[in-house]
C-alpha positions as CSV (number, residue, x, y, z in Angstrom):
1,X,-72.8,-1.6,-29.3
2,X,-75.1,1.5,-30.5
3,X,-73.5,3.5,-27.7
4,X,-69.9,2.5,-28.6
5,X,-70.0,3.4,-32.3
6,X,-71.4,6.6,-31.4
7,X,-68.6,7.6,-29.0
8,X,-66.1,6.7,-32.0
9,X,-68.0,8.5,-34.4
10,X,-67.9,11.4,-31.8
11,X,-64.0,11.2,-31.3
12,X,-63.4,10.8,-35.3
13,X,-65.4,14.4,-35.4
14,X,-63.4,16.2,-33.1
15,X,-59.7,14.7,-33.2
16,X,-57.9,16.7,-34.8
17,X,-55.9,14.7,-38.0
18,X,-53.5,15.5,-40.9
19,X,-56.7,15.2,-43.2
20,X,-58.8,17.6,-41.4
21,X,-56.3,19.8,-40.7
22,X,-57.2,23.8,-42.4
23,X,-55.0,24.8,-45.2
24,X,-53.1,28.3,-44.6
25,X,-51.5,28.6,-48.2
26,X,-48.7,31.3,-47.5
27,X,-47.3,33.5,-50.7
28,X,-43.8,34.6,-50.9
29,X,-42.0,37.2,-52.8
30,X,-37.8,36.4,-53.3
31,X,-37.4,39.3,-56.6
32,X,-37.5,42.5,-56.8
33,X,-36.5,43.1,-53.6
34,X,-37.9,46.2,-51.5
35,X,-37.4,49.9,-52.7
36,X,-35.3,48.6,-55.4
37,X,-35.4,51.3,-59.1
38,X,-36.7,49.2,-61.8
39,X,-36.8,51.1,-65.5
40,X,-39.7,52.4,-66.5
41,X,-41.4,50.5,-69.5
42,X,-39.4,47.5,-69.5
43,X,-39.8,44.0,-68.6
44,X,-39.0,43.1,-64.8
45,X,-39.0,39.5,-63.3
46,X,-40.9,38.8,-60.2
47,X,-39.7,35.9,-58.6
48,X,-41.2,34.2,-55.5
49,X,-42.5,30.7,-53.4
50,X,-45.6,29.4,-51.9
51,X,-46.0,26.7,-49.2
52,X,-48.9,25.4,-47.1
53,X,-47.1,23.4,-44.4
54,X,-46.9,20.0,-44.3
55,X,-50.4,19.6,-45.9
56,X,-48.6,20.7,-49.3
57,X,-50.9,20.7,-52.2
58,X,-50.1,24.9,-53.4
59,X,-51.8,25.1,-57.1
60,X,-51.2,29.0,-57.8
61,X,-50.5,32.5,-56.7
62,X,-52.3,35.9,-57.5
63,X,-50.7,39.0,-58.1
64,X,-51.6,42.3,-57.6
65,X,-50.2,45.6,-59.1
66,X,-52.7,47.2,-58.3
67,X,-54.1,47.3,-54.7
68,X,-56.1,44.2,-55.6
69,X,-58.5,45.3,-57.8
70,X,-57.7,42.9,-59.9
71,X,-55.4,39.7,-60.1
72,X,-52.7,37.8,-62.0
73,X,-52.9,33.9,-61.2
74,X,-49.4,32.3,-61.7
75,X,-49.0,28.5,-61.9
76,X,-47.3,27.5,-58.5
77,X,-47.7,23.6,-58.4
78,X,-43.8,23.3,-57.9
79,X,-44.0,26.0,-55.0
80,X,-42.0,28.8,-57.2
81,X,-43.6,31.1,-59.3
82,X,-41.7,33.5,-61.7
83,X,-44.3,36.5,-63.5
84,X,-42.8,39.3,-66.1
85,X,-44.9,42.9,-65.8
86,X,-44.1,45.8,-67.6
87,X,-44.1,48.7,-64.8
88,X,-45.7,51.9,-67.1
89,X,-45.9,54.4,-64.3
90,X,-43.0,56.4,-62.2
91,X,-42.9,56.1,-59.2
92,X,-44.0,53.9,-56.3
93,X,-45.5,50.3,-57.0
94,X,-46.6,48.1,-54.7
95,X,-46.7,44.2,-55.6
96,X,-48.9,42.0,-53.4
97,X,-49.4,38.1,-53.5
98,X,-51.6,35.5,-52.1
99,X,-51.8,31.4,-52.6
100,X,-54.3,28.8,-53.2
101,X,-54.7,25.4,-52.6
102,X,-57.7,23.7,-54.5
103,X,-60.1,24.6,-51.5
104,X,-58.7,27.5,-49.9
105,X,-57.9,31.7,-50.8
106,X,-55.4,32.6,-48.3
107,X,-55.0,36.3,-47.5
108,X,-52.4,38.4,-49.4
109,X,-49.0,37.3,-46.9
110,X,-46.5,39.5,-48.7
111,X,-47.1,43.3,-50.0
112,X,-43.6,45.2,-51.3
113,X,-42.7,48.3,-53.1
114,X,-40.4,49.2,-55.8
115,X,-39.4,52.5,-57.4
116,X,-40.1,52.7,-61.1
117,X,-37.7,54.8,-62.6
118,X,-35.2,57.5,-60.6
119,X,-32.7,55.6,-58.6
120,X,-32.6,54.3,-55.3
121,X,-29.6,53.1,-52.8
122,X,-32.0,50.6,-50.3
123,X,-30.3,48.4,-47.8
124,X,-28.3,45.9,-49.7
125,X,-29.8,42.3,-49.4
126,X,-27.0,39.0,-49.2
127,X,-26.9,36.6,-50.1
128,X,-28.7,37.6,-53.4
129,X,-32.0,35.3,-55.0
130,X,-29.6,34.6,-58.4
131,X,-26.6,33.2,-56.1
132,X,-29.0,30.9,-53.9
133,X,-31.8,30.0,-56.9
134,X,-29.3,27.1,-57.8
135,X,-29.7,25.3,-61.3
136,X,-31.4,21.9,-61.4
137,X,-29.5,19.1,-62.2
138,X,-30.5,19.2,-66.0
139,X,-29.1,22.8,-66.5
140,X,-25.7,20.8,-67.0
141,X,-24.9,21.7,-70.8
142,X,-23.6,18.9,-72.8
143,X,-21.2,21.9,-74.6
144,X,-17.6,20.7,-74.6
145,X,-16.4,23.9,-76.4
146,X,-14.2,26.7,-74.9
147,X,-16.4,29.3,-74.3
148,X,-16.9,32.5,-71.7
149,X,-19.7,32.7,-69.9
150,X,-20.9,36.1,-68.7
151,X,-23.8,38.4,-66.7
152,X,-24.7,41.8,-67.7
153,X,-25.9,43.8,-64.5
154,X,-26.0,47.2,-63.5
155,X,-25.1,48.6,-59.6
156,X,-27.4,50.9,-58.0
157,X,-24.4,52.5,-55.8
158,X,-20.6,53.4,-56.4
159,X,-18.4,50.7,-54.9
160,X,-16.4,47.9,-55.8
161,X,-16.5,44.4,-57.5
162,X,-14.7,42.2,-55.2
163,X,-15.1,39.0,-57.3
164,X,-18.0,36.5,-58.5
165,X,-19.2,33.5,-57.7
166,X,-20.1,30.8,-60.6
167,X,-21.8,27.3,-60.2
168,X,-19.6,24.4,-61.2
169,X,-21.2,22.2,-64.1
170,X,-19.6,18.7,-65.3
171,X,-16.1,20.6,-65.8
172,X,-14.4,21.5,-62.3
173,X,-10.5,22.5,-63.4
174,X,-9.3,25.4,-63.2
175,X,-10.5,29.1,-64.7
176,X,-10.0,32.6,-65.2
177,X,-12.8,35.3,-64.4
178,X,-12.9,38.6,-66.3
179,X,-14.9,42.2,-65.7
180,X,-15.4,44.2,-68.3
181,X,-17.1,47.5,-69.4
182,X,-20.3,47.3,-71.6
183,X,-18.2,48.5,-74.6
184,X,-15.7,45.2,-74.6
185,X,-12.9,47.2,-72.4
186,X,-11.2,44.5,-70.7
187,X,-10.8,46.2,-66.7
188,X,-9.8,43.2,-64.8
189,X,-8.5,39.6,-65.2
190,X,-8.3,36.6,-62.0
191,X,-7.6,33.6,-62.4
192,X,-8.8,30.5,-60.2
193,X,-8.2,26.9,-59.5
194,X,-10.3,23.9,-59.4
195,X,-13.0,23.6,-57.6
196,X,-16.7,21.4,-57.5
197,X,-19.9,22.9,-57.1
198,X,-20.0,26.2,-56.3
199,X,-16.9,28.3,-56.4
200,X,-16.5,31.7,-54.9
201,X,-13.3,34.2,-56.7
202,X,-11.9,36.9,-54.9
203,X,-10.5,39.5,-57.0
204,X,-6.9,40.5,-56.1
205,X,-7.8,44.0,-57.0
206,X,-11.3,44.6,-56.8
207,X,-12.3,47.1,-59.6
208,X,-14.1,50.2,-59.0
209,X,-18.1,50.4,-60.2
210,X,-20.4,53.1,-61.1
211,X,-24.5,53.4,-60.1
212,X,-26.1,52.8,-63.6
213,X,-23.4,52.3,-65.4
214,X,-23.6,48.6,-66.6
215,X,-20.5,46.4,-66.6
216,X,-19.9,42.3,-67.8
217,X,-19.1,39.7,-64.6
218,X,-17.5,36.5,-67.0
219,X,-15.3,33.5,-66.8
220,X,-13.3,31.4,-69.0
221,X,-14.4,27.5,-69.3
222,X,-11.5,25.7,-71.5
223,X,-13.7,22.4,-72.3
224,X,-17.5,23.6,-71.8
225,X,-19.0,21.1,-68.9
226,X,-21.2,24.6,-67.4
227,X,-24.8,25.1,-66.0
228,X,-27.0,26.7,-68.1
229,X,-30.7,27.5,-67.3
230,X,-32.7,28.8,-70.5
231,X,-35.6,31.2,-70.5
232,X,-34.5,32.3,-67.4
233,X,-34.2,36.4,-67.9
234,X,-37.1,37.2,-69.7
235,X,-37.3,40.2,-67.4
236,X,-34.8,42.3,-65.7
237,X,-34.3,41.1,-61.9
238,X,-33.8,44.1,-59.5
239,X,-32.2,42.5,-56.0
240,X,-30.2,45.1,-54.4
241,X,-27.7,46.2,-55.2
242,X,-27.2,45.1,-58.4
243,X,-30.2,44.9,-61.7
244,X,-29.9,42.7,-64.0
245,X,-31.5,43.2,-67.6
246,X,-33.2,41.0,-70.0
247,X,-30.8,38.7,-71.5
248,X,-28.4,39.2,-68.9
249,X,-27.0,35.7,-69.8
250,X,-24.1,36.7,-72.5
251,X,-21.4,34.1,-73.8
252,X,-18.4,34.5,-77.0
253,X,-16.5,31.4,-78.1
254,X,-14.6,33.5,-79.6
255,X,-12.3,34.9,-77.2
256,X,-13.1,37.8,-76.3
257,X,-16.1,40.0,-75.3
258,X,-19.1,38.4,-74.2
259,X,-22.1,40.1,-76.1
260,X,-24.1,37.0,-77.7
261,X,-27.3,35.8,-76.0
262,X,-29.1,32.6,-76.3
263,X,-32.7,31.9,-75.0
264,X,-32.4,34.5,-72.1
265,X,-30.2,31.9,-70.7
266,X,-28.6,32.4,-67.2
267,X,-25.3,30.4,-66.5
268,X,-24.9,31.1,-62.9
269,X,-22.9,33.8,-62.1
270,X,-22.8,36.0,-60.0
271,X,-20.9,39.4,-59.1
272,X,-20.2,40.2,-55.8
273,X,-20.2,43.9,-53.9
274,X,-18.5,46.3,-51.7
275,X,-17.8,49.5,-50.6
């Protein structure tokens, strides 16, 4: 009997088992995306995941600005992380991140740089973090008001807006999407049917763009029933090839330009590019 318990013992040391099994927490990094321009001295939203398997358990992420000297936790229960940093220095930074789990420090698993200030045209990334990054089911606002919904963002190359794509909320009838210029000059009108969920418009005429030059991506709700995510752009997002600023989120009720902010509230649009 002594001899059999010990072989049991024995096996229940080396077998290997979900419990015993290491962690490898793994960091990752969705926002700013690499050799993006950010501005220099303002607020820029980095946006990323962590995951650890099937073991699960993440409980935050470090970042680093500055070759790891020293480190920013971020609280990353959920497995996403979002951090605002002020970039005060042109030129080259490199962001790096790592994950914990209660017991383990993993190593730093993504490293990526960004230009602060200048301008740069990097390869452009689809489908972009802000299209994919879809709102939980509680972003559904309760407004039943006519209102346009809009996104400030800037391109980072000539080319043209083809059309936008905006995620459906309780109301799924028909709409009309809008571009304008930053100063309220209407430059294109679509309209677009119903349609559940997510709904992709194609612009019959797509309009012409300018690097830096910032423009409004909109569309008309008649009765409310839209996705809105608050707190959201508390920093400017840079994803290639479009930046977004602070406050990007814009609405009017009053027909016409969109230019009033609420919360840093994003309602899930987003422009689409060519060349």
């Amino acid at each position: 009997m002594r001899r059999l318990a010990v072989l049991l013992l024995t096996l229940a040391l080396v077998s290997p088992t979900p419990a015993l099994a290491s962690d490898n927490p793994y960091a990752t990094l969705f926002s700013p995306t690499a050799d993006a321009s950010v501005p220099l001295n303002e607020p820029l939203l980095v946006i990323g995941g962590a995951f650890n398997g099937e073991s699960g358990g993440i409980t935050e992420v470090d970042i680093s600005t500055d070759d790891g000297a020293t480190w920013t936790p971020v609280d990353a229960h959920t497995e996403k992380w979002t951090l605002v940093i002020t970039p005060t220095t042109p030129g080259p930074l490199t962001i790096h991140a790592r994950a914990h789990t209660a017991s383990t420090t993993g190593p730093v698993t993504v490293s990526r740089t960004i230009q602060v200030g200048g301008a740069t045209t990097p390869p452009i990334i689809s489908p972009n973090l802000f299209l994919n990054d879809a709102p939980e089911p509680d972003a559904n606002d309760s407004d039943t008001a006519p209102v346009e919904l809009g996104l400030r963002f800037l391109p980072d190359r000539n080319g043209f807006l083809t059309g936008a794509g905006i995620r459906r909320g309780d109301y799924t009838g028909p709409v009309t999407a809008h571009v304008w210029s930053s100063d309220g000059t209407l430059l294109a009108t679509q309209a677009a049917p119903a349609a559940q969920r997510f709904q992709q418009i194609t612009f019959t005429a797509p309009v012409p763009v300018s690097a830096g030059t910032e423009y409004v991506v909109s569309y008309v709700t008649p009765a409310g029933g839209y996705f809105a995510t608050e707190n959201y752009f508390t920093g400017g997002i840079a994803q290639t090839p479009f930046y977004l600023p602070v406050n990007a989120g814009v609405y009017s009720y009053d027909g016409d330009f969109p230019a009033q902010t609420w919360h840093s509230s994003n309602y899930w649009i987003t422009p689409s590019f060519g060349v």
